[in-house]
C-alpha positions as CSV (number, residue, x, y, z in Angstrom):
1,X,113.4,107.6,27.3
2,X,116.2,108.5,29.0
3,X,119.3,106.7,27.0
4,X,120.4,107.9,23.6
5,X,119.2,106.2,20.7
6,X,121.7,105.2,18.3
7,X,120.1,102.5,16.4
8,X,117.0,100.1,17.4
9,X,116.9,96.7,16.5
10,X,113.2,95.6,15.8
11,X,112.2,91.8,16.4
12,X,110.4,89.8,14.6
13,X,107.2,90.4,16.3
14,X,107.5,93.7,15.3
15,X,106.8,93.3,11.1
16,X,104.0,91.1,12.2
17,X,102.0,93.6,14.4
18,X,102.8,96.2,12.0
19,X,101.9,94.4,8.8
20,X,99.5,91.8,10.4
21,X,97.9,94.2,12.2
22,X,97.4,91.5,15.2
23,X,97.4,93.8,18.2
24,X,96.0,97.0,18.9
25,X,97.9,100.1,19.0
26,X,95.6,101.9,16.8
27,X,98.1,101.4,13.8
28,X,101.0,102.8,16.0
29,X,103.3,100.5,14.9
30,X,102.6,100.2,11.8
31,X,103.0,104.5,11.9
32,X,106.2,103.9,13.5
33,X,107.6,101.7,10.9
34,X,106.6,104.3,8.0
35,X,107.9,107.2,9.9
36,X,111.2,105.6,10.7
37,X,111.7,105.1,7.1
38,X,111.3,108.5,6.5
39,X,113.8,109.9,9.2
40,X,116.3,107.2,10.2
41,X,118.9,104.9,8.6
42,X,119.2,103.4,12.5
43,X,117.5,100.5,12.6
44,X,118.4,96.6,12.0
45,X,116.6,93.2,12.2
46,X,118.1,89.7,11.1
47,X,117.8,87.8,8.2
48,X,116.4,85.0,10.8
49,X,113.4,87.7,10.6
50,X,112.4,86.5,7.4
51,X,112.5,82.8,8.0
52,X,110.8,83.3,11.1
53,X,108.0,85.6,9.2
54,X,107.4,83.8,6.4
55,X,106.1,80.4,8.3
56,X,102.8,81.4,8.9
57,X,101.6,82.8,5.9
58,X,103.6,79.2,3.8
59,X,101.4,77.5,6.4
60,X,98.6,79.3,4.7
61,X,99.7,79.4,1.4
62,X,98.8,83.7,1.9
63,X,101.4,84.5,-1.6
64,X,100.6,88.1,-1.0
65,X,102.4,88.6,2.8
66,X,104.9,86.1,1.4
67,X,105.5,88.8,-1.1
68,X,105.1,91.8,1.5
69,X,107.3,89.9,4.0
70,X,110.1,89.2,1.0
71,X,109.8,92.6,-0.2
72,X,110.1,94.4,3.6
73,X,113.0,92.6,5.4
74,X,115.9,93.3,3.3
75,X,118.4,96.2,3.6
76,X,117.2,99.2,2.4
77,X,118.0,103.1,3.1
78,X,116.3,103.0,6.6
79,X,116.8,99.0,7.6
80,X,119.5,96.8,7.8
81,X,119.4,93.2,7.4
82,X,122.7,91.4,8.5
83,X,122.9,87.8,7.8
84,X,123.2,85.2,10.5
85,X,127.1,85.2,10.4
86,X,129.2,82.7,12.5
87,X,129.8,85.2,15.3
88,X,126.7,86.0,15.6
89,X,126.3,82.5,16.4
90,X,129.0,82.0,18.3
91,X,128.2,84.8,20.6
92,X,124.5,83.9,20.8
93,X,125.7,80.6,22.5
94,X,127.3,83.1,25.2
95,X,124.2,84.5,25.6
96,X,122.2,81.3,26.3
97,X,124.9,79.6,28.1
98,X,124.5,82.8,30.6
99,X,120.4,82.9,30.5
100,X,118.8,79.4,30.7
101,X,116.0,80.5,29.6
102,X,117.0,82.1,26.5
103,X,115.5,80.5,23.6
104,X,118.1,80.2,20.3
105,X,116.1,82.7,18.1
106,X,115.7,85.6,20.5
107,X,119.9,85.3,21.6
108,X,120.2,85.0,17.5
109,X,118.2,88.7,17.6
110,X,120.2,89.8,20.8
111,X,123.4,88.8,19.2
112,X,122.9,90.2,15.9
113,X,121.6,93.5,17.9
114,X,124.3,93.7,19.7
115,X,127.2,93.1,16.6
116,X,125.5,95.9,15.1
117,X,125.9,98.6,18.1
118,X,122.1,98.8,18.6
119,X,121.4,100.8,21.6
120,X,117.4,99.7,21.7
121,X,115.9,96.1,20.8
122,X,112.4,96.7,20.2
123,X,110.2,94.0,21.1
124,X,106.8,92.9,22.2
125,X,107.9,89.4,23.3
126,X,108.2,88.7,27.4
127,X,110.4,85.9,27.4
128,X,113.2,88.6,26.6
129,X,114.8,89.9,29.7
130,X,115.3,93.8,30.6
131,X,118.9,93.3,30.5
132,X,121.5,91.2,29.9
133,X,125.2,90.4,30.7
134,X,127.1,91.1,27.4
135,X,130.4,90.1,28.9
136,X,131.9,86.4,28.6
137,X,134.5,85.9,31.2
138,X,136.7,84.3,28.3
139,X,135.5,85.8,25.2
140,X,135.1,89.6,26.6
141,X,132.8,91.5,25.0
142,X,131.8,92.2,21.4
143,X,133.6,95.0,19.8
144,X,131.1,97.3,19.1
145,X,129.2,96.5,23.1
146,X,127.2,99.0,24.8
147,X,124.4,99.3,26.9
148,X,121.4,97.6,24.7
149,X,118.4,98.5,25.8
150,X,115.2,96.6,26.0
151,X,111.4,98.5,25.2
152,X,108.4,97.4,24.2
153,X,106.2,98.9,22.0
154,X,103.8,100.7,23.5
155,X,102.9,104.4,22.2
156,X,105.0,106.8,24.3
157,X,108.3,104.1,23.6
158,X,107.7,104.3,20.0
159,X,106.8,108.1,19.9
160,X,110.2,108.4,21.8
161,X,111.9,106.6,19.9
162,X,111.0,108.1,17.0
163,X,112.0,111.7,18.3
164,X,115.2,110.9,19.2
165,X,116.3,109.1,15.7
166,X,114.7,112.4,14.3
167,X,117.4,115.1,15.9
């Protein structure tokens, strides 16, 4: 990884293959979350995380990943959990009025990734773009812009990433 990691965002999809277990990494990412709380303090996800975790496991009435989901995704000494403000919004409607395709949710996680000077968006889901233009040619950029990077968690990202937020 060649870009400095100054904080990762995680998406939603994230949580769920670490605590759902539903791909196979052999456990990586479920090792990644428990190391990163260990070494960093640089990481964020969205309060829309937990609304967007908890549907599944209402759906099936599953009270204990309720509880596990409720329990993880709030701010805490290694993760934090920005609520959904109104600029977040606001610049989230940049984002899909720039990408078509761009589905509310992910320029929610985008946005919030990006109002919170992430330099890495972690995610697992495709319909997320490499890159994105983070300037609006009447809004400018947000404050805190840089270069957000997008990586997908496969061993040698996450092993990466880890290493850097380490030093």
């Amino acid at each position: 990884m060649t870009a400095p990691v100054a904080r990762v965002y995680l998406d939603t999809n994230i949580f769920i293959y670490a605590l759902e277990e539903t791909i196979s990494l052999d456990g990586s990412i479920a090792r990644f979350l428990m190391a990163a709380a260990r070494v960093s303090q640089g990481f964020v996800t969205s309060e829309l995380s937990l609304s967007e975790l908890l549907v599944k496991p209402h759906r099936e009435a599953d009270g204990i990943l309720i509880n596990r989901y409720e329990n993880f995704i709030q701010t805490s000494a290694w993760l934090n959990v920005p609520p959904v403000s109104r600029s977040v919004l606001a610049y989230a409607a940049v984002l899909r009025a720039k990408n078509k395709g761009l589905k509310l949710p992910d320029a929610i996680h985008l946005s919030t990734a990006i109002g919170s000077a992430c330099s890495h968006f972690l995610t697992a889901d495709t319909g997320i773009l490499d890159t994105y233009d983070l300037l609006h040619p009447i809004y400018g950029g947000a404050e805190t812009v840089q270069p957000l990077r997008i990586v997908r968690p496969d061993v040698p990202t996450l092993t990466s990433l880890l290493q850097s937020l380490a030093s």
